[in-house]
C-alpha positions in Angstrom: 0.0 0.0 0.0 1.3 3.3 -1.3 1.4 6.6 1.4 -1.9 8.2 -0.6 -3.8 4.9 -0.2 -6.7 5.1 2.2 -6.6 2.2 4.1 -10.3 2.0 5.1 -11.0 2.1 0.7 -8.4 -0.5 0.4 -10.2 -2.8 2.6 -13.7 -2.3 1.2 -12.3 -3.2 -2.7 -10.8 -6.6 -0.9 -14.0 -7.0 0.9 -15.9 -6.8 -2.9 -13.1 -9.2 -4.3 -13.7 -12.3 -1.7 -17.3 -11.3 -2.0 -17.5 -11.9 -5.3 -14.8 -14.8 -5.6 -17.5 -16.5 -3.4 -20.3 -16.2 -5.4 -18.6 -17.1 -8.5 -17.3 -20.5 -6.7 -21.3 -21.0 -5.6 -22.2 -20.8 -9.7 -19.5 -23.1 -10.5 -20.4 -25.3 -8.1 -23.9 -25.6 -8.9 -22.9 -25.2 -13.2 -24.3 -28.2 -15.1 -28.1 -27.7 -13.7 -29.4 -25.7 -16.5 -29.8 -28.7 -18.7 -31.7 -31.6 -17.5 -30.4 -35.0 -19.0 -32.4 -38.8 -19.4 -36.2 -38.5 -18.3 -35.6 -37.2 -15.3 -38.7 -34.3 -14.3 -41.1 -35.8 -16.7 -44.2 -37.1 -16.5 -47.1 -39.4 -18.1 -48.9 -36.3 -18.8 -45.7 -34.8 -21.1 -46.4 -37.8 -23.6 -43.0 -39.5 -25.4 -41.3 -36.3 -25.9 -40.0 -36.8 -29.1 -39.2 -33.3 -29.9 -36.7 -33.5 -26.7 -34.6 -36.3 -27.7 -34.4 -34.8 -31.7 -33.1 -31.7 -29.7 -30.9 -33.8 -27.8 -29.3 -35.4 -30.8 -28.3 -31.7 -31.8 -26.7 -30.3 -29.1 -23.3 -29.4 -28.9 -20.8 -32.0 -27.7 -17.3 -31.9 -26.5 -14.0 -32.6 -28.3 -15.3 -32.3 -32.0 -14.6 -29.0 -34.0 -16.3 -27.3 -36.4 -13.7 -26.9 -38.8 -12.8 -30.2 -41.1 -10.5 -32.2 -41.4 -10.8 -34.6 -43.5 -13.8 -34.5 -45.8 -14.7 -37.7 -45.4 -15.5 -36.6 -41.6 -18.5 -34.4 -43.1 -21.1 -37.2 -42.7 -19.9 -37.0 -39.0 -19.6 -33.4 -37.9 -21.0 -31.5 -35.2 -20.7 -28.3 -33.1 -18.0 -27.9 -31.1 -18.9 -27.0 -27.8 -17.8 -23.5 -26.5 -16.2 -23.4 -23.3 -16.8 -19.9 -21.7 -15.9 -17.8 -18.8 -18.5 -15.4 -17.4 -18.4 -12.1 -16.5 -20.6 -9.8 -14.7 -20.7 -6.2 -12.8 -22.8 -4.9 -10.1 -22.5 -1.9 -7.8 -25.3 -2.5 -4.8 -26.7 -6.3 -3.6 -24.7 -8.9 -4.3 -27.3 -11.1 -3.6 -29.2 -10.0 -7.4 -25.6 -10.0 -8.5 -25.7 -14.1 -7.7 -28.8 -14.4 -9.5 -28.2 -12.7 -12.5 -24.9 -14.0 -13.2 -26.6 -18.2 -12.1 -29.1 -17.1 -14.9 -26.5 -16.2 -17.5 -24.9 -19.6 -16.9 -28.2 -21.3 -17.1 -28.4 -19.4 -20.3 -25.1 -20.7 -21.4 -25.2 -24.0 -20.7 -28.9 -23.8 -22.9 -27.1 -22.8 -25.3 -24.8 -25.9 -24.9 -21.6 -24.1 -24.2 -19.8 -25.6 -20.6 -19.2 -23.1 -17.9 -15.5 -23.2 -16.4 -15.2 -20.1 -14.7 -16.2 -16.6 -13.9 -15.5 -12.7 -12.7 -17.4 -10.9 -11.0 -16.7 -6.9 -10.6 -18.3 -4.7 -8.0 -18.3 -1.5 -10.1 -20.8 2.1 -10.2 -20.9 2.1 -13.8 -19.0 0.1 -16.7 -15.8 1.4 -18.0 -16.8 3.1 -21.7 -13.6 1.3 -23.0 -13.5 -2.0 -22.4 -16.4 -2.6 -20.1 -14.4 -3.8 -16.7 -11.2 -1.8 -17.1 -8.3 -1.9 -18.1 -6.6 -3.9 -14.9 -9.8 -6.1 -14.8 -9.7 -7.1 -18.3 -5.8 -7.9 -17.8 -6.9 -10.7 -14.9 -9.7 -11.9 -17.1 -7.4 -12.3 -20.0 -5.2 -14.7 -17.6 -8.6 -16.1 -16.3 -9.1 -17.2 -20.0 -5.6 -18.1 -21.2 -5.5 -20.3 -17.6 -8.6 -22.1 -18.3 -8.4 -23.0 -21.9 -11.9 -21.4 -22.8 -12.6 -19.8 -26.0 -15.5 -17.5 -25.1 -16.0 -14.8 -23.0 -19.9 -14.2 -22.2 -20.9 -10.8 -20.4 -24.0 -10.8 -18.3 -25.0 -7.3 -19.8 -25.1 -5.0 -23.2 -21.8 -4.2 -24.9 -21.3 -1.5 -27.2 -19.5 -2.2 -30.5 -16.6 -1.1 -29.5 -16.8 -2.4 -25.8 -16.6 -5.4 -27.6 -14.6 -4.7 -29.7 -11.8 -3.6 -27.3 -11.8 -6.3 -24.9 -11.8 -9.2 -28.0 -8.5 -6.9 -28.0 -7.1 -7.9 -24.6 -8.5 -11.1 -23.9 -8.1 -12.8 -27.5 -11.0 -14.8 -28.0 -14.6 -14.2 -28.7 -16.8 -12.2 -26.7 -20.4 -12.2 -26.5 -23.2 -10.2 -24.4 -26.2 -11.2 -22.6 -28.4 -10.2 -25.6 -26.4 -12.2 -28.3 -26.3 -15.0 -26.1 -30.2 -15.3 -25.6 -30.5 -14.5 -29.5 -28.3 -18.1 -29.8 -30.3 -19.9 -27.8 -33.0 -18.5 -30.0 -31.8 -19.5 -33.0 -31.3 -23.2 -31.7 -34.8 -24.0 -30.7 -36.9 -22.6 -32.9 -39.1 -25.2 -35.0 -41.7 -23.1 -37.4 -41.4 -21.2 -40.3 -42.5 -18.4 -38.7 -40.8 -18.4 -35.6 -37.2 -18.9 -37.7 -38.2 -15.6 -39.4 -38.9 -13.9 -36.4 -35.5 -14.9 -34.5 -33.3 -14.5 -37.7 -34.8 -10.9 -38.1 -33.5 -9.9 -34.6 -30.4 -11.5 -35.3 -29.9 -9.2 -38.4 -30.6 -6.1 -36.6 -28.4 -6.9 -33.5 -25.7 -7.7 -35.9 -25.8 -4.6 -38.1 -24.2 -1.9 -36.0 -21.7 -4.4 -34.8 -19.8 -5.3 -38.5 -16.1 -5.3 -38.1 -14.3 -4.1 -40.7 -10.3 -5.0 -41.0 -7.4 -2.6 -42.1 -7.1 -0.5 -45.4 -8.9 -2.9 -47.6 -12.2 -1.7 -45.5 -11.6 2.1 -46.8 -13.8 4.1 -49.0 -12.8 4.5 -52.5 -11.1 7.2 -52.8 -11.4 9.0 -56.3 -10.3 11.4 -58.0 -8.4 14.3 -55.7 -10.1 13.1 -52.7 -6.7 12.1 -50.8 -5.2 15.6 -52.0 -1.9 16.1 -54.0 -1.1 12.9 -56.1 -3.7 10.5 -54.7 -6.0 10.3 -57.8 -4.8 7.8 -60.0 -3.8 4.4 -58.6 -5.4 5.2 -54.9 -8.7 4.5 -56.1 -10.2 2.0 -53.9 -12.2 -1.3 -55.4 -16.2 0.8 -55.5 -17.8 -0.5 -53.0 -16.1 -2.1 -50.2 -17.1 -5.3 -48.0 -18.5 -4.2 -45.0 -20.6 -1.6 -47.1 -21.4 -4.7 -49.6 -22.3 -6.8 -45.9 -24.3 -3.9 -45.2 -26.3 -3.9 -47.8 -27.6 -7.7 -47.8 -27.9 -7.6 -44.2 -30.6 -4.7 -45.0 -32.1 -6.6 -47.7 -32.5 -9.5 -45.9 -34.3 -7.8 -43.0 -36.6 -6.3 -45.7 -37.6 -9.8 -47.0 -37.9 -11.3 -43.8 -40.4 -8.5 -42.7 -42.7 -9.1 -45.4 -42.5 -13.0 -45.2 -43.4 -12.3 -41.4 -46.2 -10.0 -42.6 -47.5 -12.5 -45.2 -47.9 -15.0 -42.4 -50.1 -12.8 -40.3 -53.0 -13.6 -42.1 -53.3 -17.2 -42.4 -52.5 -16.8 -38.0 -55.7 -14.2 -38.4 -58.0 -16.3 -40.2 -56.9 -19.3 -37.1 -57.8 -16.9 -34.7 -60.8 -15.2 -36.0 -61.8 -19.0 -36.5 -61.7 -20.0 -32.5 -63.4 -16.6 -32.3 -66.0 -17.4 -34.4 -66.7 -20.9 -32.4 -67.0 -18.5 -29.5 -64.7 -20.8 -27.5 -63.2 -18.4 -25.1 -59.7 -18.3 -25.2 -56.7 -18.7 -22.0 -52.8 -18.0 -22.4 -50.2 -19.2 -20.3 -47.2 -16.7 -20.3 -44.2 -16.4 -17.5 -40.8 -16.2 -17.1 -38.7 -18.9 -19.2 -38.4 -22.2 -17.5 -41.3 -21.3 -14.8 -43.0 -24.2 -16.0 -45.9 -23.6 -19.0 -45.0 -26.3 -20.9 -45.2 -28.9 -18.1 -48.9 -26.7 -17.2 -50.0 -27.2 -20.3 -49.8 -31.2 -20.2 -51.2 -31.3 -17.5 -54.5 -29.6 -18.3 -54.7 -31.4 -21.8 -52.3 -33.4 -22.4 -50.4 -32.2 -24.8 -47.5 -34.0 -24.9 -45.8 -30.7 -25.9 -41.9 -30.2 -25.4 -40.8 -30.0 -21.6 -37.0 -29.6 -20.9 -35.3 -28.2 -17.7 -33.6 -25.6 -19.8 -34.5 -21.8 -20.7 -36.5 -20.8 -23.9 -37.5 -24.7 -24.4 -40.7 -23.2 -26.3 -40.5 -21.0 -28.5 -43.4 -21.6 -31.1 -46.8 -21.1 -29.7 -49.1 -23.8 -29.2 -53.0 -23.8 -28.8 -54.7 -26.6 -27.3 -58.3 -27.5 -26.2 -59.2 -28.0 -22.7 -62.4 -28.4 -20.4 -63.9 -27.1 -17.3 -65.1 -29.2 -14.7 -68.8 -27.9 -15.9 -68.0 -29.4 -19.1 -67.4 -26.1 -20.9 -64.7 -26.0 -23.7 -62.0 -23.5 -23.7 -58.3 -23.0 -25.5 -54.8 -22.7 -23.7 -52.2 -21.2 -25.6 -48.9 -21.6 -24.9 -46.5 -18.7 -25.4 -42.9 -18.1 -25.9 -41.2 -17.7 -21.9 -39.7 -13.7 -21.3 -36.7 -13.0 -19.5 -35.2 -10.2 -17.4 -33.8 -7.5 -20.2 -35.3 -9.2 -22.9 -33.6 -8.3 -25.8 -35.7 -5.2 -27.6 -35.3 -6.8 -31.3 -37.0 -10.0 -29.7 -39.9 -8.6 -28.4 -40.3 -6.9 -31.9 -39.8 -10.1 -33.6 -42.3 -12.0 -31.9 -44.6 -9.2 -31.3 -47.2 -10.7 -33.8 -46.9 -14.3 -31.7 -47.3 -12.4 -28.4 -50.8 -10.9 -30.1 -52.0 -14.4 -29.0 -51.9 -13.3 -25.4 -53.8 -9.9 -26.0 -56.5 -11.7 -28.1 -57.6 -14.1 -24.8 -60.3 -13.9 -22.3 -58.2 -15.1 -20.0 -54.0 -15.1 -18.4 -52.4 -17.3 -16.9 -49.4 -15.9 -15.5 -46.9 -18.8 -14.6 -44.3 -18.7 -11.7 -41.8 -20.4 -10.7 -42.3 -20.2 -6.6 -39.1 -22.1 -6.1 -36.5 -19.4 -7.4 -35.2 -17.2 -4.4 -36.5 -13.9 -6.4 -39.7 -14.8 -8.1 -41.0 -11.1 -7.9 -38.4 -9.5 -10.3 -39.5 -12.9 -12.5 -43.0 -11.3 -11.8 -42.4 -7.3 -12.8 -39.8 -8.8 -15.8 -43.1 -10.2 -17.7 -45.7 -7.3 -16.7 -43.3 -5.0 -18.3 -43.0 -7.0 -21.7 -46.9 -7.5 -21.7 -47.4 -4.3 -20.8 -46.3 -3.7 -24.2 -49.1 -5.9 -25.6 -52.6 -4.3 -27.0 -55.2 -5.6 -25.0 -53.4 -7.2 -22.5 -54.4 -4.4 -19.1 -57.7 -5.5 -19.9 -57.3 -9.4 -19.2 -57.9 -10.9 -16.0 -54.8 -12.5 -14.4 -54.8 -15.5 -12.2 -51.1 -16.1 -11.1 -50.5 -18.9 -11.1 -47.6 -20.4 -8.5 -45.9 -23.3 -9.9 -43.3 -25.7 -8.3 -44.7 -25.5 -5.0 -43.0 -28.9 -4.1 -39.9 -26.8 -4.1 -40.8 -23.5 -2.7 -40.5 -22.5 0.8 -44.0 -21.8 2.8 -42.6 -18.1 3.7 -42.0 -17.7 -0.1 -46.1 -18.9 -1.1 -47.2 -17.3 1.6 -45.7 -13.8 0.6 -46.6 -14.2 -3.3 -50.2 -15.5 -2.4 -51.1 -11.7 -1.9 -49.5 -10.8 -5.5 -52.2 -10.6 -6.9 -55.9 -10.7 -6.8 -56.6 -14.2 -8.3 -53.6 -16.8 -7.0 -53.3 -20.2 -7.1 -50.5 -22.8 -5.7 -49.3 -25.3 -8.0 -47.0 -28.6 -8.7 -47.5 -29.1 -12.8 -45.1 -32.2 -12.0 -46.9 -33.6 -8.4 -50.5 -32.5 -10.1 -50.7 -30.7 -6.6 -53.3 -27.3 -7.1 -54.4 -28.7 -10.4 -57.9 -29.1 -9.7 -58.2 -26.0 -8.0 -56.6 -24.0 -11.1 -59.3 -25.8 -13.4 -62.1 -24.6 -10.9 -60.5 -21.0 -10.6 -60.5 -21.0 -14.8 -64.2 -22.4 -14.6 -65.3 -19.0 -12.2 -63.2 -16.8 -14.2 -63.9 -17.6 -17.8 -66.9 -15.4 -19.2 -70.0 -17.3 -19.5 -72.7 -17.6 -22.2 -75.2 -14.8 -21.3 -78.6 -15.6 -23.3 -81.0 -18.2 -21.7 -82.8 -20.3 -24.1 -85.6 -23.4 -24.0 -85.9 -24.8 -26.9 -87.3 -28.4 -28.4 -84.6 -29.2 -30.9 -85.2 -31.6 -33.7 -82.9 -34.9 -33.9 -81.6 -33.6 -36.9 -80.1 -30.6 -35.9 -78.0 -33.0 -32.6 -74.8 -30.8 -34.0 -76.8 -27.7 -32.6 -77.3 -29.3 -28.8 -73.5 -30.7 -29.2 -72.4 -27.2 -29.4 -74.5 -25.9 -26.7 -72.7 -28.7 -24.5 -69.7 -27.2 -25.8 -69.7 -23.6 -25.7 -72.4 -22.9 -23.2 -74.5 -24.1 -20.2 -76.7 -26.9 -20.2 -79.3 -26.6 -17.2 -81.4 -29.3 -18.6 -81.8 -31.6 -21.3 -84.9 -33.9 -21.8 -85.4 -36.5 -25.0 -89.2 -36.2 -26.1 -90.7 -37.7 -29.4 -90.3 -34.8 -31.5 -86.8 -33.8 -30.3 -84.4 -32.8 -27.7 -85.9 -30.2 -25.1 -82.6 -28.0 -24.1 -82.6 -25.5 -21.8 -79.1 -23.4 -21.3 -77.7 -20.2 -21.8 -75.5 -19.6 -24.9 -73.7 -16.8 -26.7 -76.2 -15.2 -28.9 -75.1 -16.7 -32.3 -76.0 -19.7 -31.2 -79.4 -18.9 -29.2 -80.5 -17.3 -32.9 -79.8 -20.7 -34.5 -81.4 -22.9 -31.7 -84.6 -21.0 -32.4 -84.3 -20.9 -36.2 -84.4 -24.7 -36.3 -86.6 -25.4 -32.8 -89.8 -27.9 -33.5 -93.4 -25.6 -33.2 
């Protein structure tokens, strides 16, 4: 310690240090959760899971490179997997610190990368240069070259030239929090749509970050542009690579948009369809990995993908469910958010997210078991909050994992909002009582009718089982006597073809 050192300051920056050593060790420790292997978690309700062991098959696997060989090894090749160090900053509680940098791993291991170590900076704001500074970036640069990893991931937004400048020091590839979820992104989705949507945010996160590489990246230079004798012979080539990059990046973007947009209406006419049938509608949305997926098995059986990793589902999926009154309704489930989620994402999938505006109904899923569920909470009210229609829905939230959770932890999120309900989608614990709380919730037929229906017309008294509320139903010799209350469409239909 020099004579201008404050002792007292020098003490508080080692105090950070083993604080953050320590909760780095905890994530390492724990590194390897984020991706559930064999069968383990699943259930009868989950079906035979195919779509998880097809993903399974193509996720990254140690020891084999990307780059060939031998071309006879082309039958043979797949992705090498990235081994990464982590790195995060935070300048108050340690304890959201821990969280958010557990997540990011989580998030890299989804993305099947393997975690081997980490460096966490307490730090007021990030260092315009080269995020951490320039001594902290030296130590990571020997935290890399000492571990063998080739990726760096940063549990936060980098500039270009943040980026840029600490690819610089450290010498391998670094990658932010948003690029990182994009990945993951990229990997799991399935549709057409839902590949247009994710490669459209990949476009526009990658346009402002082009690199371009020495002289050959200049502008041409033409005629007496570079002054006294730099016309002829220091013309550069026209138009130069990254402008060229650029350009089809942008054109791209522009296709993909109206490929997205030509989809919309064939998703319309599905919607305007369930409309029509005036089967009211429910959407499941929560934080990724909360459990909707599992939920929705459970209530219908699905047998849609479940896997103990983040952004499993990406494409929505609509399924039809009952009431214990026998009334017929639709879960939807939608793609899982995530703290910060990345802007162009929420863009790209704003026209799948329309699914959760268009319902009569949310359910907003939570995972009860993670030790803070209610930034999990305000992370998805502030992307729906975004959604047309959405502050006019009723929300039941819906507390899953419960065989996990502490008591304090239910008993404090019980009061979260005004409609809650404690759930285990893998025990089945809290299941009925959801389906009753959907049954009181979801708006009922309003027109009473009593009608004598011929035999004829049995595709009329099906749908009032189906839609509406049978009160009674009597067989006479001229037809069915029905008595119910039905949406009015329906009511006008009954009477058009009632006997007498």
């Amino acid at each position: 310690m020099t004579k201008h050192e404050n002792p007292t300051t020098t003490a508080q920056h080692a105090t950070a240090g083993d604080e953050a050593s320590r909760i780095v060790e905890r994530i390492l420790a724990r590194a390897g959760t984020a991706v559930m292997t064999g069968e383990a978690g699943h259930t009868d309700h989950d079906g035979d899971q195919l779509d998880l062991v097809e993903r399974s098959a193509l996720r990254r696997v140690a020891g084999l490179s990307t780059e060939l060989q031998d071309v006879t090894e082309v039958e043979y090749r797949q992705l090498r997997l990235e081994r990464v160090v982590l790195v995060g900053l935070y300048s108050g509680n340690a304890e959201q610190a821990e969280i958010s940098l557990r997540e990011l791993s989580a998030l890299a291991e989804t993305a099947g990368s393997e975690v081997l170590d980490g460096l966490l900076q307490k730090r007021r704001t990030p260092d315009p240069g080269t995020y951490l500074g320039s001594g902290k970036a030296a130590e990571l640069a020997e935290i890399v070259a000492a571990s063998g990893a080739d990726t760096v991931v940063v549990d936060g937004d980098l500039a270009p030239s943040q980026r840029r400048s600490l690819e610089d020091v450290i010498k391998v590839k670094v990658v932010d929090r948003t690029a990182l979820i994009l990945d993951i992104f990229a990997q799991h989705a399935k549709s057409r749509e839902g590949k247009a949507q994710v490669e459209l945010a990949q476009l526009e996160y990658l346009l402002p970050r082009l690199r371009g590489w020495g002289e050959s990246m200049s502008r041409q230079a033409g005629g007496q542009v570079g002054g006294a004798g730099a016309g002829m012979g220091s013309r550069g080539p026209g138009e130069t690579k990254i402008e060229l990059d650029r350009r089809r990046i942008r054109n791209r973007m522009a296709k993909l948009r109206r490929e997205i947009a030509a989809m919309a209406p064939s998703r319309a006419t599905k919607r305007a369809v369930r409309n029509a049938s005036t089967v009211p509608a429910v959407a499941i949305a929560g934080y990724t990995n909360a459990g909707k997926s599992s939920l929705l098995n459970r209530l219908t059986g699905a047998g849609v993908l479940v896997e103990n990793a983040l952004f499993a589902t990406l494409d929505p999926t609509v399924r039809r469910a009952e009431t214990p009154d026998g009334r017929a309704y639709t879960l939807a489930d939608t793609v899982g958010f995530v703290r910060s989620l990345p802007h162009q994402l929420v863009e790209a999938f704003r026209s799948t997210l329309e699914e959760v505006g268009e319902a009569d109904l949310l359910l907003h899923v939570v995972d009860a078991s993670h030790p803070d569920p209610e930034s999990q909470i305000a992370a998805v009210r502030e992307v729906l909050a975004d959604i047309e229609g959405v502050d006019q829905l009723v929300e039941v939230l819906v507390l899953n994992k419960t065989d996990l959770a502490e008591p304090e932890t239910l008993a404090r999120l019980r009061v979260a909002s005004e409609h809650t309900v404690a759930v285990s989608a893998r025990t089945g614990a809290g299941i009925e009582e959801l389906r009753e709380l959907v049954a009181t919730l979801l708006p009922r037929p309003q027109e009473a009718i009593d009608v004598v229906v011929p035999y004829t017309r049995g595709d009329l008294v099906s749908q009032a089982h189906d839609t509406g509320e049978v009160l009674d139903e009597e067989h006479l010799e001229e037809g069915t006597r029905l008595r119910a209350r039905v949406d009015s469409s329906l009511a006008a239909a009954l009477r058009d073809s009632a006997v007498g």
